[in-house]
C-alpha positions in Angstrom: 52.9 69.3 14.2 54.4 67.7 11.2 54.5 64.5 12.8 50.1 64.6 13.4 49.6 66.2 10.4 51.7 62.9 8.9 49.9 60.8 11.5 46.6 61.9 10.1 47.4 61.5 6.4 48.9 58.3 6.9 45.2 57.5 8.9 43.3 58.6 5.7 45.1 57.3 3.8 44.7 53.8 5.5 41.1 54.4 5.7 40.7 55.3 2.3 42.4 52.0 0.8 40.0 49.8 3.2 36.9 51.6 2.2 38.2 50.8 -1.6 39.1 47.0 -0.6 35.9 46.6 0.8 34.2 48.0 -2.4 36.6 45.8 -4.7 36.3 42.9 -1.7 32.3 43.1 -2.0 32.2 43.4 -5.6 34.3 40.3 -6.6 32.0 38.2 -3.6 29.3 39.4 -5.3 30.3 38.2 -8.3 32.2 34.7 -7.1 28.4 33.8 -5.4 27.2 34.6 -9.1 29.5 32.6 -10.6 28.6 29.6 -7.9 24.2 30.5 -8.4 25.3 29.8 -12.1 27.6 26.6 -11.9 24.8 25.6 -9.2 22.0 26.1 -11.9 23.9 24.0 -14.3 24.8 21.2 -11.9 20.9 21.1 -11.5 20.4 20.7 -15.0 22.7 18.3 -15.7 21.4 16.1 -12.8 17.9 16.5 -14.0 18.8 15.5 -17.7 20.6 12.2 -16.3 17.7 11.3 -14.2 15.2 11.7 -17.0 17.4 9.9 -19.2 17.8 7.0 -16.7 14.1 7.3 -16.0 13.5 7.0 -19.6 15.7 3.8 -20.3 14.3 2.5 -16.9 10.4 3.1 -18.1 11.7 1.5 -21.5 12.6 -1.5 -20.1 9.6 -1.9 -17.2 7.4 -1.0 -20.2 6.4 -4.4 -21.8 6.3 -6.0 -17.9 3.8 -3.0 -17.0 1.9 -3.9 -20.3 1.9 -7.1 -19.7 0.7 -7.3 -16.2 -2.1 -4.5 -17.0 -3.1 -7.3 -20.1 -3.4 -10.0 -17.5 -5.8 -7.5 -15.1 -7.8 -7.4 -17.6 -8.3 -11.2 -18.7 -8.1 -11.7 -15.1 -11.0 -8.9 -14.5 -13.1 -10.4 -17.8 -12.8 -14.1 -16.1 -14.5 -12.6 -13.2 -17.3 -10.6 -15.3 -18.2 -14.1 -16.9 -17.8 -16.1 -13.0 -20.6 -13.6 -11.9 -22.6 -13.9 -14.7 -22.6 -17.6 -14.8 -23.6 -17.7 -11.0 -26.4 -15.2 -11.5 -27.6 -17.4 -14.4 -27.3 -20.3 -11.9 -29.5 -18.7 -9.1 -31.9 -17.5 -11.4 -32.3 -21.0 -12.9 -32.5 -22.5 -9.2 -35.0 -20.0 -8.6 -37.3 -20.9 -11.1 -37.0 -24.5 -10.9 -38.0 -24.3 -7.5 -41.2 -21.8 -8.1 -41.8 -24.6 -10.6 -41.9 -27.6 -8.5 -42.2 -25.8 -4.9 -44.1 -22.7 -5.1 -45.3 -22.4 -2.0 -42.1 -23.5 0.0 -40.0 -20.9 -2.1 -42.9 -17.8 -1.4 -42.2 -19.1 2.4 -38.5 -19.0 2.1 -38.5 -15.4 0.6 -41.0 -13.9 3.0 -38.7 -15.5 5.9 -35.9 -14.0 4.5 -37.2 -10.7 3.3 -38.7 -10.6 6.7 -34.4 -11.0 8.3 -33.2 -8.6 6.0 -36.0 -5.9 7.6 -35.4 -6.9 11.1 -31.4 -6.4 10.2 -32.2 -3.3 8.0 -34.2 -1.6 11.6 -31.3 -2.0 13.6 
């Protein structure tokens, strides 16, 4: 019986140290994916810092061009502003001329065409 009773210590025994490994085994995983969420976590920050650094020295040097074309949108849009405003001025002073010197053909042109803008307005 010596040789079971050595059979079953020596199994124990065996069993023991592997329950232990897997302890020491799950502890130091545990701890390697800590170490890698952390190295991870700074990788991240690093990467974010060069990108908004490179973003920043890319929006320095597209700023004056952005500037610039925004400046010119607005001329361009002012141009336009005045362009309507001249050729309101223009009809208006058409108008009136011909009420002047036409009256009655201009009343017939505006009841013709206020009478096509109600047939299209209907439909």
């Amino acid at each position: 019986m010596t040789t079971t009773s050595s059979v079953s210590d020596a199994v124990r025994e065996v069993g023991k140290e592997a329950r232990e490994a897997r302890k020491t085994t799950s502890g130091d995983i545990q701890s390697d994916l800590q170490t890698l969420r952390d190295e991870f976590r700074r990788l991240a920050a690093q990467v974010g810092n060069i990108v908004a650094d490179k973003g920043s020295v890319a929006w320095q040097r597209a700023r004056p061009s952005v500037e610039g074309v925004a400046s010119d949108a607005q001329e361009k849009g002012r141009e336009a502003v005045d362009a309507v405003r001249d050729v309101t001025d223009n009809f208006v002073d058409a108008i009136d001329e011909s009420i002047k010197e036409r009256p009655y053909t201009t009343l017939a042109l505006f009841a013709i065409g206020g009478f096509i803008l109600g047939a299209m307005w209907r439909r």
